[in-house]
FINU-573397 format. One line per 2 residues: number of its first residue (from 1); their letters; for each residue x negated, y negated, z of N, C-alpha, C. Coordinates in steps of 0.02 Angstrom, whole numbers, plus 50000, padded with zeros to 5 digits. Atoms other than C-alpha are relative to their C-alpha. Layout:
! FINU-573397
NUM	A	X,Y,Z,X,Y,Z,X,Y,Z | ...
***
This chain:
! FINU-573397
1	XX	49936,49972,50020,49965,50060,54026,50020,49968,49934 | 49960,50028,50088,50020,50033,53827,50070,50002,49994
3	XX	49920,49983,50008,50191,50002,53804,50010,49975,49921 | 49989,49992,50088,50230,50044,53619,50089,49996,49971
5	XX	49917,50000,50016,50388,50044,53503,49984,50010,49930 | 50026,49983,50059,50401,50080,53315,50075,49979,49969
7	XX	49971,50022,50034,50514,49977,53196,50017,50018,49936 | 50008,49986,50060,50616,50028,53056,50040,49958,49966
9	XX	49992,50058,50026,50606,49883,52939,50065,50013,49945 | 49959,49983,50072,50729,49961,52800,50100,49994,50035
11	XX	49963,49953,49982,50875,50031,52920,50028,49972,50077 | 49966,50022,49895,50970,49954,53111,50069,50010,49993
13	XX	49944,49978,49964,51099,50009,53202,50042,49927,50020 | 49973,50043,49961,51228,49874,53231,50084,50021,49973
15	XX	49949,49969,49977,51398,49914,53315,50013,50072,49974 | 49990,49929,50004,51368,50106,53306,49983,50028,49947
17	XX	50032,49987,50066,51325,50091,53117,49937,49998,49982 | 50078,50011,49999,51156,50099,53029,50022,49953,49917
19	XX	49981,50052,50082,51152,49953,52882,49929,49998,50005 | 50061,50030,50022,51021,49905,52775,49961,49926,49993
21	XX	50021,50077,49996,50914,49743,52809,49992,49991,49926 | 49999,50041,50089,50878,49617,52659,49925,50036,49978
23	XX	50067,49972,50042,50703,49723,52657,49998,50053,49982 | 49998,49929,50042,50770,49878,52604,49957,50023,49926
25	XX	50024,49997,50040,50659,49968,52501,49938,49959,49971 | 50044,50055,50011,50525,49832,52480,49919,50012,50059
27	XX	50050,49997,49948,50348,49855,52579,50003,50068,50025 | 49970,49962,49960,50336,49983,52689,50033,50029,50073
29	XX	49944,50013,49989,50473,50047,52792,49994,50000,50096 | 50001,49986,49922,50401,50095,52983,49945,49918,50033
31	XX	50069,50034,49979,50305,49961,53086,49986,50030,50081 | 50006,49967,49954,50218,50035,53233,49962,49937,50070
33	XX	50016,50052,49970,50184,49906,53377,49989,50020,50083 | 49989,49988,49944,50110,49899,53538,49963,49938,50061
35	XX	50058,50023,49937,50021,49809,53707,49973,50021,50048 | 50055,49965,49925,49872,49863,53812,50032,49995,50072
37	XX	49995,50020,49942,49918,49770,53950,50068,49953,50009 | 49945,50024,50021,50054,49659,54008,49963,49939,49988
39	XX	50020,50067,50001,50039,49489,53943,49964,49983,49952 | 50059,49986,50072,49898,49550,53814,50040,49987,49921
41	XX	49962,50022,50058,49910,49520,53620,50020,50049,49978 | 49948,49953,50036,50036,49634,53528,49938,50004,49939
43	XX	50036,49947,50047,49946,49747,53400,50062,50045,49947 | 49930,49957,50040,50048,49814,53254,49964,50023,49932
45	XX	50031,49979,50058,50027,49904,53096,50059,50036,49967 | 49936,49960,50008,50159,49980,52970,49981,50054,49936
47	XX	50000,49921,50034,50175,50155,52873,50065,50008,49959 | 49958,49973,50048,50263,50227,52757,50059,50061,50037
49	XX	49973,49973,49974,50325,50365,52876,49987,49993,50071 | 49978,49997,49921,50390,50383,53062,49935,50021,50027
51	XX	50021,49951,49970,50277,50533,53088,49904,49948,50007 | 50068,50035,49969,50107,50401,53045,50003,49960,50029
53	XX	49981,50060,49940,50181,50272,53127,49973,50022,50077 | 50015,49988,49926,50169,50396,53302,49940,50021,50000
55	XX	50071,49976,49999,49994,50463,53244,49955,49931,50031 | 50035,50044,49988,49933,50300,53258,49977,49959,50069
57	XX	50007,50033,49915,49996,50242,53436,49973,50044,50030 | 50018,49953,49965,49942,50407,53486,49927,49984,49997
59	XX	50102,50006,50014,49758,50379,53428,49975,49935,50036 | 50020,50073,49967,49765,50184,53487,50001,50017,50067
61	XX	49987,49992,49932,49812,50255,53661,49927,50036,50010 | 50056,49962,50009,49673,50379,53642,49932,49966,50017
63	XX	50090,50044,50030,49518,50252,53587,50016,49946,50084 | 49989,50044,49963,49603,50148,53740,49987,50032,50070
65	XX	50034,49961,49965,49577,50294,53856,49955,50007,50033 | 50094,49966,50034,49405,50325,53814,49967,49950,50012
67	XX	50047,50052,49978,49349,50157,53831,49972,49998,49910 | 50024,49995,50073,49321,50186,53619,50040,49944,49964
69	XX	49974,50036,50031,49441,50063,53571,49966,49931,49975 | 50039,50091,50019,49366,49886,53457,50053,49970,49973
71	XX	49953,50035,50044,49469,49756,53435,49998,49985,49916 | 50001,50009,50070,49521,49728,53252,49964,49940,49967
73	XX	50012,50071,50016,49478,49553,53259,49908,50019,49972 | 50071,49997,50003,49286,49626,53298,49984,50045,49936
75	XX	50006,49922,50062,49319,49777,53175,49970,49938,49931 | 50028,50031,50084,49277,49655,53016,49945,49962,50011
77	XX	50074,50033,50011,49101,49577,53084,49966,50051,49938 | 50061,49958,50047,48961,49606,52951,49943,50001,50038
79	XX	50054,49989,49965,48809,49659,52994,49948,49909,49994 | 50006,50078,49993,48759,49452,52948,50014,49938,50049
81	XX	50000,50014,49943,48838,49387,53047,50012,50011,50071 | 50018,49983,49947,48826,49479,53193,49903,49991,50017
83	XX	50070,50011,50015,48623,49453,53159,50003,49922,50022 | 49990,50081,49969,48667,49263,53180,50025,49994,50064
85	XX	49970,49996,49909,48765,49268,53345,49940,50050,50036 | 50058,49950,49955,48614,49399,53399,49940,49933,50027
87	XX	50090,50065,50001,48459,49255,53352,50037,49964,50053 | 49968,50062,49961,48586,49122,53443,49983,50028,50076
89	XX	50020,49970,49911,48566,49219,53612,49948,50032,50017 | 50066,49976,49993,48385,49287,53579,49954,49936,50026
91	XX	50046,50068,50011,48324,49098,53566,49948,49993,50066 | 50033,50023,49935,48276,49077,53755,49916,50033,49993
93	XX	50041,49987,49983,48141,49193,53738,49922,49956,49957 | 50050,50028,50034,47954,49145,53675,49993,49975,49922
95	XX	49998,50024,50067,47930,49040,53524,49963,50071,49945 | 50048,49976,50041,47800,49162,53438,50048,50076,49988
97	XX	49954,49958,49996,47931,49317,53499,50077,49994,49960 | 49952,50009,50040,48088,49228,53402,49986,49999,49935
99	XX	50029,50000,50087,48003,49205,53240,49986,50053,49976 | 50010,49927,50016,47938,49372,53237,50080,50030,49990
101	XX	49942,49969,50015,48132,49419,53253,50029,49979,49939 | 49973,50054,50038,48173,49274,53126,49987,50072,49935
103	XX	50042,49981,50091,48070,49371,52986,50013,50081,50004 | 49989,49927,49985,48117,49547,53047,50096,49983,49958
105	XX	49932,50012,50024,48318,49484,53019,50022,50000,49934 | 50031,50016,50077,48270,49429,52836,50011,50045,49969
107	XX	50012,49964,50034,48224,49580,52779,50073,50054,50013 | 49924,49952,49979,48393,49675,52890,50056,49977,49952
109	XX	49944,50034,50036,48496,49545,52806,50001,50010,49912 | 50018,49987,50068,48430,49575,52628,50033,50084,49966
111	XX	49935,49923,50014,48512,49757,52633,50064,49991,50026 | 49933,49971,49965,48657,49753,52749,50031,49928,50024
113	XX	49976,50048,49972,48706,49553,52764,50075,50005,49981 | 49924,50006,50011,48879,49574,52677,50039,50067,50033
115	XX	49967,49933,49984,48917,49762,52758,50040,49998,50061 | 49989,50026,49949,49035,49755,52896,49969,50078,50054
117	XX	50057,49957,49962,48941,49838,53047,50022,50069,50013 | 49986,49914,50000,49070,50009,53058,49993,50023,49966
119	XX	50028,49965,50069,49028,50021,52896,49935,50040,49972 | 50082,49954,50015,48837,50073,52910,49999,50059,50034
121	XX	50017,49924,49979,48801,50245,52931,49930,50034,49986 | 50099,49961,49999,48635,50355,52972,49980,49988,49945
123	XX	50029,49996,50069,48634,50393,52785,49970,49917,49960 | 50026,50080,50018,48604,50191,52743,49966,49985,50013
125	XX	50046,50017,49958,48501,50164,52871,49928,50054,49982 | 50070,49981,50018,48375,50324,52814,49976,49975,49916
127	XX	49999,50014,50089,48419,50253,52620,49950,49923,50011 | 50026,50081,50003,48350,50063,52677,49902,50027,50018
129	XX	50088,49971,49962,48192,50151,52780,49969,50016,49935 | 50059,49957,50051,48137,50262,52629,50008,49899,49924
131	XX	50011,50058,50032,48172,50099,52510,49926,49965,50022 | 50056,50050,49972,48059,49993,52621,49913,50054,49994
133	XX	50061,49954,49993,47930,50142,52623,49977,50016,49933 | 50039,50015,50061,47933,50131,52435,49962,49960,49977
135	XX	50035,50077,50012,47870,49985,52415,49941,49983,50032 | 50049,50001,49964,47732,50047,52499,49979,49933,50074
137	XX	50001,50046,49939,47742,49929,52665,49976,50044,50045 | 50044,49964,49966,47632,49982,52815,50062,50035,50036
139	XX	49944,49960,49959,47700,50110,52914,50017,49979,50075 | 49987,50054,49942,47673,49987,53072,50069,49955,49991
141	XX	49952,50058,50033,47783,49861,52965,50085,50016,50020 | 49940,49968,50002,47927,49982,52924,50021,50010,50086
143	XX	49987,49976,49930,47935,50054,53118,50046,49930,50019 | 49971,50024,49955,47947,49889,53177,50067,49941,49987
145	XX	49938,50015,50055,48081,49819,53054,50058,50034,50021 | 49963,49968,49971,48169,49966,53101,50030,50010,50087
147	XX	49998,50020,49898,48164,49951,53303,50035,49928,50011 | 49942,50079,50004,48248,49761,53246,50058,50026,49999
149	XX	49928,49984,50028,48393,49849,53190,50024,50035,50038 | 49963,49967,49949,48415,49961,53295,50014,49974,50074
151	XX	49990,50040,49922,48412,49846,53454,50058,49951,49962 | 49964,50043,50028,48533,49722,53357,50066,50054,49986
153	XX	49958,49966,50011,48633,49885,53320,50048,50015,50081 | 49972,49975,49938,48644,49940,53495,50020,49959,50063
155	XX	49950,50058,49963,48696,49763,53557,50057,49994,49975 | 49934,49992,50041,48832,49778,53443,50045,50036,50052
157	XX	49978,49965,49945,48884,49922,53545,50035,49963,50046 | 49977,50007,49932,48883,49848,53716,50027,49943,50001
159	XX	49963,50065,49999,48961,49691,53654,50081,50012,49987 | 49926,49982,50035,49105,49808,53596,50012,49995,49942
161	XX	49978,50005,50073,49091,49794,53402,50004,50078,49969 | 50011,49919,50046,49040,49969,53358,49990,50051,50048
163	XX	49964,49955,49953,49098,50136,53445,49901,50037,50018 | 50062,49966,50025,48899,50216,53405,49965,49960,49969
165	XX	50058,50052,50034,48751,50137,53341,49983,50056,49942 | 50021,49963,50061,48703,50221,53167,49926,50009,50015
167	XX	50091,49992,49993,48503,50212,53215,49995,50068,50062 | 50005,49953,49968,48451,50369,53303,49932,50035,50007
169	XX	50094,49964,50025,48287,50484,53327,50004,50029,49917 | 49997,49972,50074,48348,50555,53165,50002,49959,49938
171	XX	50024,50052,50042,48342,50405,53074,49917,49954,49999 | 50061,50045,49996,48187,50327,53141,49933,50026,49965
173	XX	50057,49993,50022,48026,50307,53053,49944,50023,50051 | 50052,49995,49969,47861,50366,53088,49963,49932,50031
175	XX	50022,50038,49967,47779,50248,53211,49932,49961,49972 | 50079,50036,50052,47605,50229,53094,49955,49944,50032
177	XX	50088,50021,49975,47459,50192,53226,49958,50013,49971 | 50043,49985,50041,47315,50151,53130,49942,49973,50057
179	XX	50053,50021,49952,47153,50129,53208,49958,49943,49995 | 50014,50089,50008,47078,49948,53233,49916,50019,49965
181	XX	50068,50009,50024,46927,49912,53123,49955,49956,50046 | 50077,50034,49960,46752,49866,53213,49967,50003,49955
183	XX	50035,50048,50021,46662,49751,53148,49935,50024,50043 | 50068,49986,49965,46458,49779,53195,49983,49916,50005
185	XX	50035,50038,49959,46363,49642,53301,49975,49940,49944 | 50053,50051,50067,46278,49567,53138,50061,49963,49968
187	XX	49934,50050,50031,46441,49539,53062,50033,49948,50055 | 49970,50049,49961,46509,49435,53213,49967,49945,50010
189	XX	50045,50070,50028,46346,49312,53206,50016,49980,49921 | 50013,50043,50066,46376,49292,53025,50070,49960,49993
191	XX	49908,50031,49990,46574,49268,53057,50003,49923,50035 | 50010,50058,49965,46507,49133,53184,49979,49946,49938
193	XX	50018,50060,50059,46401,49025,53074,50037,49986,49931 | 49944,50028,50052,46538,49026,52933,50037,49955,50017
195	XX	49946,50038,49984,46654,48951,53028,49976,49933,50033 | 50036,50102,49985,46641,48748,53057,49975,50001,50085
197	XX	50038,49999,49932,46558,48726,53223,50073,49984,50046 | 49930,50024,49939,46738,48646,53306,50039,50073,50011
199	XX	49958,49928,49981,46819,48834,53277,49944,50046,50016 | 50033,49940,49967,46658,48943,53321,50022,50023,50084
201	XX	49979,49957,49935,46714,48958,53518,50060,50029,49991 | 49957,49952,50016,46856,49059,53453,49958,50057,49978
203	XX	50001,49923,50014,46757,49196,53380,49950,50020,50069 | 50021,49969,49932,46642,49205,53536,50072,50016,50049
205	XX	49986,49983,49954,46785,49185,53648,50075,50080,49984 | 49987,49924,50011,46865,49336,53547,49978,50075,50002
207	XX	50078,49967,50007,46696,49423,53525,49988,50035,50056 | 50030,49987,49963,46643,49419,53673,50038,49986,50085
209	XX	49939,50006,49935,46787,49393,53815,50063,50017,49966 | 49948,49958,50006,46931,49483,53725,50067,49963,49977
211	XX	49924,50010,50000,47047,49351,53699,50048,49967,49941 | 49948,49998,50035,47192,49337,53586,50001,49951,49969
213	XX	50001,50050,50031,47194,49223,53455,50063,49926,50017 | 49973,50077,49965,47332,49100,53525,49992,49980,50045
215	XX	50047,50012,49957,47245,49125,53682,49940,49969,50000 | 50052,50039,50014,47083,49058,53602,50020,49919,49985
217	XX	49994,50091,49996,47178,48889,53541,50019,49962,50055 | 49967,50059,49940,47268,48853,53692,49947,49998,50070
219	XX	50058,49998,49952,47112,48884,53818,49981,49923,50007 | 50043,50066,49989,47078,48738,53911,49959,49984,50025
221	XX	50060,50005,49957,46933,48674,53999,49996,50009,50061 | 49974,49982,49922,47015,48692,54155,49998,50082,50020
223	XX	49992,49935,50023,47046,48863,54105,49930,50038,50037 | 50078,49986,49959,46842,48883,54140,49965,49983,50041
225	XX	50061,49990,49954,46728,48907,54279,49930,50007,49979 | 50056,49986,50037,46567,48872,54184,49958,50010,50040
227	XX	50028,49979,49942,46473,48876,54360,49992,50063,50001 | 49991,49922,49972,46529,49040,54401,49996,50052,49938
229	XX	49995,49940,50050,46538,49115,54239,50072,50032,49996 | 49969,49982,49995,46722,49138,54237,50067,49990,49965
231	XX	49929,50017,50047,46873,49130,54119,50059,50021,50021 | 49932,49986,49966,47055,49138,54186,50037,49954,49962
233	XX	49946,50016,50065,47185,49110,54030,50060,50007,50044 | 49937,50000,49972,47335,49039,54093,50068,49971,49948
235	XX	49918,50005,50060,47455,48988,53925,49938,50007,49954 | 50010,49993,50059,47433,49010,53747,50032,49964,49955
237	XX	49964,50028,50056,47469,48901,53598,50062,50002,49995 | 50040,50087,49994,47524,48757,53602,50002,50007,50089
239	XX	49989,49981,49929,47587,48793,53803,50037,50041,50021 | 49959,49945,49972,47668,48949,53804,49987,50037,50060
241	XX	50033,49953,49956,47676,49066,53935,49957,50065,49961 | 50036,49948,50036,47528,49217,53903,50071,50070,49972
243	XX	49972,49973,50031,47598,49366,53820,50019,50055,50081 | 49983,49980,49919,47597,49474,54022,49980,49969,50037
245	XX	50035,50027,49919,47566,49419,54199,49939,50020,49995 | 50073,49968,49998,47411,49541,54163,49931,49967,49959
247	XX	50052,50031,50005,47347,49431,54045,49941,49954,50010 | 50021,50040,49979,47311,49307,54162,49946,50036,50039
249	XX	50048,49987,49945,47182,49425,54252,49925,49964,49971 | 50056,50040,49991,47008,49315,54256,49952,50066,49955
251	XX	50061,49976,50051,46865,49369,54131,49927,49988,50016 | 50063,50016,50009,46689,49367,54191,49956,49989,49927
253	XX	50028,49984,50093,46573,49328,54028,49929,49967,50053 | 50076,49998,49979,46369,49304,54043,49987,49881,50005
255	XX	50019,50081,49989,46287,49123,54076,49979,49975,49944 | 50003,50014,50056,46229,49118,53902,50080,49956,49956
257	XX	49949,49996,50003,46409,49109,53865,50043,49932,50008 | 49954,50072,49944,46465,48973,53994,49965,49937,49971
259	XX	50034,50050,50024,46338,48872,53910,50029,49963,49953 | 49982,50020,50071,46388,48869,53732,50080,49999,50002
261	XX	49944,50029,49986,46567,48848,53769,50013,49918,50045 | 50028,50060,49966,46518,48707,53903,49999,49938,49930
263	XX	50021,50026,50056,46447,48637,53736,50053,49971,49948 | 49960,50014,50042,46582,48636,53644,50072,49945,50009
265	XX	49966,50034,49981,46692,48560,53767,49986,49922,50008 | 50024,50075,49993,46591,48408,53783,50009,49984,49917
267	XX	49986,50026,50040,46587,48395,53593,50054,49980,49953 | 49935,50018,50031,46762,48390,53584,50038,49933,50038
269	XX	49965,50031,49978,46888,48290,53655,50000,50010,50102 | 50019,49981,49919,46839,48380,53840,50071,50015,50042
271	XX	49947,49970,49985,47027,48462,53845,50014,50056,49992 | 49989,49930,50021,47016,48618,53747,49928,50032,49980
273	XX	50068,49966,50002,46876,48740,53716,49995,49991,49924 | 49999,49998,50083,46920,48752,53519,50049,49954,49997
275	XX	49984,50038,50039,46962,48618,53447,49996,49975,49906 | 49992,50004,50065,47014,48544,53275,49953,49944,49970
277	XX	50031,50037,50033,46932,48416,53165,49948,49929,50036 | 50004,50054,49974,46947,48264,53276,49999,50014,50080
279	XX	50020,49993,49917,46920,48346,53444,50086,50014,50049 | 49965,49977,49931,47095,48402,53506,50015,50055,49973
281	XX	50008,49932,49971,47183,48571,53520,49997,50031,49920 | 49988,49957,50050,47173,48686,53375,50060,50057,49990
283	XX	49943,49980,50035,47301,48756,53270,49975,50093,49999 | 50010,49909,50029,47313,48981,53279,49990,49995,49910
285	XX	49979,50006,50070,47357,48949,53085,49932,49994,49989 | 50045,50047,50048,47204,48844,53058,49929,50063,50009
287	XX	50076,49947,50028,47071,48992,53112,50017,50056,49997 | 49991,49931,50044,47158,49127,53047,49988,49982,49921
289	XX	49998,50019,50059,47158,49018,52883,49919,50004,50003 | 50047,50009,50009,46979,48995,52922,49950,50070,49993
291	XX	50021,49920,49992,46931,49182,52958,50027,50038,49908 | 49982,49977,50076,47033,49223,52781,49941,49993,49946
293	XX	50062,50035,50047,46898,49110,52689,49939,50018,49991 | 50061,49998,49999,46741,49162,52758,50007,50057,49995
295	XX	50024,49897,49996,46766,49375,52774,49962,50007,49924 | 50031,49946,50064,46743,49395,52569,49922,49945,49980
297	XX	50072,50032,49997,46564,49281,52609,49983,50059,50012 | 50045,49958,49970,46525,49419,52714,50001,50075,49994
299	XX	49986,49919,50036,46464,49604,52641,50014,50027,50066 | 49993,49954,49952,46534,49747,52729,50060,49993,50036
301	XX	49942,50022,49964,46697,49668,52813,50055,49995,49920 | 49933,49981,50033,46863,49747,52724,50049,49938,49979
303	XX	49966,50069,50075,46977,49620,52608,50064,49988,50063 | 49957,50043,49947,47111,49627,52775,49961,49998,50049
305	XX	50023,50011,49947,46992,49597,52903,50022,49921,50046 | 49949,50064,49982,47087,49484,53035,49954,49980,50049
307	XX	50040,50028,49926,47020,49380,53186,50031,50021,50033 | 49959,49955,49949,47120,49501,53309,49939,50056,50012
309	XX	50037,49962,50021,46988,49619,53229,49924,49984,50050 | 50076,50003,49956,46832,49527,53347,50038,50008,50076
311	XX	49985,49952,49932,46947,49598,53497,50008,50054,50025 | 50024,49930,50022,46933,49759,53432,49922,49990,50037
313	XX	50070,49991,49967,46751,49737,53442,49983,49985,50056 | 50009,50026,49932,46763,49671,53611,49992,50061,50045
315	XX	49979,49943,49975,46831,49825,53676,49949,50056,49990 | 50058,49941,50025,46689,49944,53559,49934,49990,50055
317	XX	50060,50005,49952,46554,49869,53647,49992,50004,50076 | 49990,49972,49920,46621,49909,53820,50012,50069,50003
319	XX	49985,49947,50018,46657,50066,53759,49928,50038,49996 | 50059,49986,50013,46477,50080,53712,49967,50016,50062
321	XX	50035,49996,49960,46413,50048,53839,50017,50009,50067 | 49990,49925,49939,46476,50180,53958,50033,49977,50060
323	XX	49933,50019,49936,46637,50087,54057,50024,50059,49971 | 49923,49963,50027,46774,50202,54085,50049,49953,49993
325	XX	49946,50036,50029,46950,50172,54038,50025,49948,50054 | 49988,50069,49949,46990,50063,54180,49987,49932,50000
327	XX	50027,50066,50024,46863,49937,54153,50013,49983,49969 | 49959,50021,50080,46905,49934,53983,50062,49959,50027
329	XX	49941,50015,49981,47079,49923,54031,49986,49901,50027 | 49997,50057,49994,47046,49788,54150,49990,49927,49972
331	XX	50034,50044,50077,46926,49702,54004,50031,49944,49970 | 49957,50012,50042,47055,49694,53898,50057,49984,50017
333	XX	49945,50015,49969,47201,49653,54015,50058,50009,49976 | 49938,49965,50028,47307,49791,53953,50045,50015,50060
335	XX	49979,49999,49951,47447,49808,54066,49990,50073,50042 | 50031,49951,49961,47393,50001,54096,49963,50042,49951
337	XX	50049,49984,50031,47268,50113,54053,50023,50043,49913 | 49944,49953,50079,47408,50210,53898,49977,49931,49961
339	XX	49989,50078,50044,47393,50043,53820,49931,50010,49963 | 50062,50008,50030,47208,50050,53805,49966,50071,49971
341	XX	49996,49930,50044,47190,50238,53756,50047,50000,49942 | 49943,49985,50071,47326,50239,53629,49953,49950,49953
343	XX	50048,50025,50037,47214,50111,53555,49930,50009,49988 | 50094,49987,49989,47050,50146,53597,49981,50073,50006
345	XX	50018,49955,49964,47039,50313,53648,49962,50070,49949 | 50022,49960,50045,46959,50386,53490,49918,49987,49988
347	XX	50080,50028,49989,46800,50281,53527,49975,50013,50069 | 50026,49979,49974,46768,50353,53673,49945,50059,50004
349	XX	50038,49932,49995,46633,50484,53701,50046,50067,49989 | 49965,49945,50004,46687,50650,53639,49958,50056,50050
351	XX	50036,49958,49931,46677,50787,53794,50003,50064,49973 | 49975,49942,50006,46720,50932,53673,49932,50033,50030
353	XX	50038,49971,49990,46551,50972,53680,49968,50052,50082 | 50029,50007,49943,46519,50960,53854,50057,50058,50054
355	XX	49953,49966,49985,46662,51057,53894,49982,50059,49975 | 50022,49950,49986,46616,51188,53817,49929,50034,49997
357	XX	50057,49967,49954,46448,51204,53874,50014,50024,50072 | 49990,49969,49921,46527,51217,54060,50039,50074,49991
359	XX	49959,49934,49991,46638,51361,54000,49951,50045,49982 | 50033,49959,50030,46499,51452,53909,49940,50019,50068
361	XX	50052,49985,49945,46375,51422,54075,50033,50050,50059 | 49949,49978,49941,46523,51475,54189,50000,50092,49964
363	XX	50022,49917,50047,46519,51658,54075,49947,50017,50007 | 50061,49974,49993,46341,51670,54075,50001,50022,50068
365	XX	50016,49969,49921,46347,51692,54269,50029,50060,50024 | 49966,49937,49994,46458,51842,54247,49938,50066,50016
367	XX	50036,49939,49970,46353,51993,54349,50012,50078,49950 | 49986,49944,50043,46310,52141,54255,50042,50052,50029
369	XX	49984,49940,49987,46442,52279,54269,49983,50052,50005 | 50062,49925,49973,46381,52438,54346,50050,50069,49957
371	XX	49995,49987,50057,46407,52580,54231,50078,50044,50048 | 49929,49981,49961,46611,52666,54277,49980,50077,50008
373	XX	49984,49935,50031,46620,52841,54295,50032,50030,49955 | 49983,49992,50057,46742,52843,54172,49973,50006,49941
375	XX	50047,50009,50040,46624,52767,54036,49957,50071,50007 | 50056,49924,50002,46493,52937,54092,50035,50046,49964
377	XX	49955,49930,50023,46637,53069,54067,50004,49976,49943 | 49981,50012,50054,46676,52976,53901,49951,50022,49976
379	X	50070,50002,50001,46489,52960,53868,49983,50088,49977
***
């Protein structure tokens, strides 16, 4: 219930008369005032005339209605710092997951840190996109730059700052899946022997068990079943939790395998599978820095070729060799099989063919039609 009133600063009635206060003429002359609730803070605003004075309580009652109303106080956040109070309550989640937001914010804040947040509209938001898309940035990049903003937009929302989120399907960028480069068999031995012998069980255990480059540093010895032939990744660099529950599903790999990892653990420190200089855990940084160095050694491997890139090939060669998507799936410990088609699913065997050989065999068996009588009389 609002209980309103509307003040006229110029003009009061006292004993039956109307006299002029000492602000006659000065400012302007209506003030329009009201409270939500009882007890709540008084809200006021003043006009020049009566008639906007009642437009106004009428509309405040309105937005109060509706559930549309933002306090004024919230009405002047910028889109800055609402980005700061966002990171402050993102923090809990994964170290590797906040940083990625850190550097996503950066680039939000670099257009829209001084704007206050009712202030952005679609049109800004497709003006910042096509900006960023000048500047030729991947179309992965842009998407997911954009998907920052718009989740930061649409907490705004439900925090009560902004009535609508400006980000929409009609603003959003193209999504820009590109397809993972594979690397051939020869290039992953030569990728091996580049790299110092303490980081080679990273490109096997990317190579050739699928797994994720902060998954390769934080792999511990415990981690393996060299007996059995069996890998079961349970954190990732330095001791995070994995990236799903799914990633933790167990990895058979060959006895060749169990060996030369075996190997490596003894010549380290006998805690981690890859290790650094002096035998303890290795740094993600240090063999992506190391993978940077050695690709333009090796002909045939593209100027961004990443170490993510020998989990690609992990996947080709199961692909090859005639799993379906499941296995794969499981392989690769995608949480379902969309995951591993949307990525993979262009290296699979193509069935056009085969498809339509069954439609063309299925026609051939068509029985010769016996001649109509119609056809005679035409005839």
């Amino acid at each position: 219930m609002i209980s309103s009133h509307i003040d006229d600063r110029w003009v009061v009635e006292r004993d039956g008369e109307k006299v002029r206060t000492d602000r006659y003429g000065r400012g302007l002359r209506y003030r329009a005032r009201y409270r939500a609730e009882r007890g709540g803070k008084q809200l006021s605003k003043a006009f020049a005339t009566k008639r906007d004075a009642k437009q106004w309580l009428q509309d405040e009652a309105a937005k109060h209605g509706s559930g549309t109303w933002i306090d004024p106080a919230k009405d002047k956040v910028t889109v800055g710092q609402w980005c700061d109070t966002w990171i402050a309550g993102y923090a809990s989640r994964k170290v590797s997951t906040v940083k990625q937001a850190e550097v996503h914010l950066r680039v939000i804040k670099a257009t829209f840190a001084d704007v206050r947040l009712r202030d952005v509209k679609p049109s800004d938001v497709n003006a910042w996109v096509a900006a960023m898309q000048k500047d030729e940035r991947a179309d992965s990049y842009v998407y997911a730059v954009y998907r920052r903003f718009a989740q930061i937009m649409s907490d705004a929302v439900l925090d009560g700052l902004l009535q609508t989120s400006p980000c929409s399907r009609r603003t959003s960028p193209r999504k820009g899946r590109s397809r993972p480069y594979v690397c051939t068999t020869a290039d992953v031995w030569a990728i091996y022997e580049a790299f110092p012998s303490n980081l080679r069980p990273a490109v096997l255990l990317a190579a050739f068990a699928g797994l994720r480059l902060a998954e390769c540093a934080g792999l511990r010895a415990s981690d393996v079943d060299f007996m059995r032939g069996i890998i079961t990744p349970a954190v990732q660099y330095p001791a995070e939790p994995l990236k799903t529950d799914y990633s933790q599903t167990p990895i058979p790999i060959p006895h060749e395998l169990s060996l030369m990892l075996a190997k490596a653990v003894a010549d380290g420190a006998g805690e981690y599978v890859v290790t650094n200089e002096i035998g303890r855990q290795a740094t993600p940084w240090s063999i992506q820095i190391t993978m940077r160095d050695v690709r333009d050694g090796i002909e045939g491997l593209p100027e961004g070729f990443r170490f993510h890139d020998l989990r690609h090939y992990f996947a080709s060669m199961l692909i090859a060799a005639g799993l379906d998507v499941k296995v794969v799936q499981t392989r690769m410990r995608h949480k379902s099989a969309t995951t591993t088609l949307n990525t993979y699913g262009h290296m699979f065997p193509d069935k056009d063919e085969t498809a339509l050989e069954a439609v063309a065999a299925a026609m051939a068996e068509r029985p010769e039609p016996a001649e109509s009588p119609l056809s005679t009389k035409r005839a």
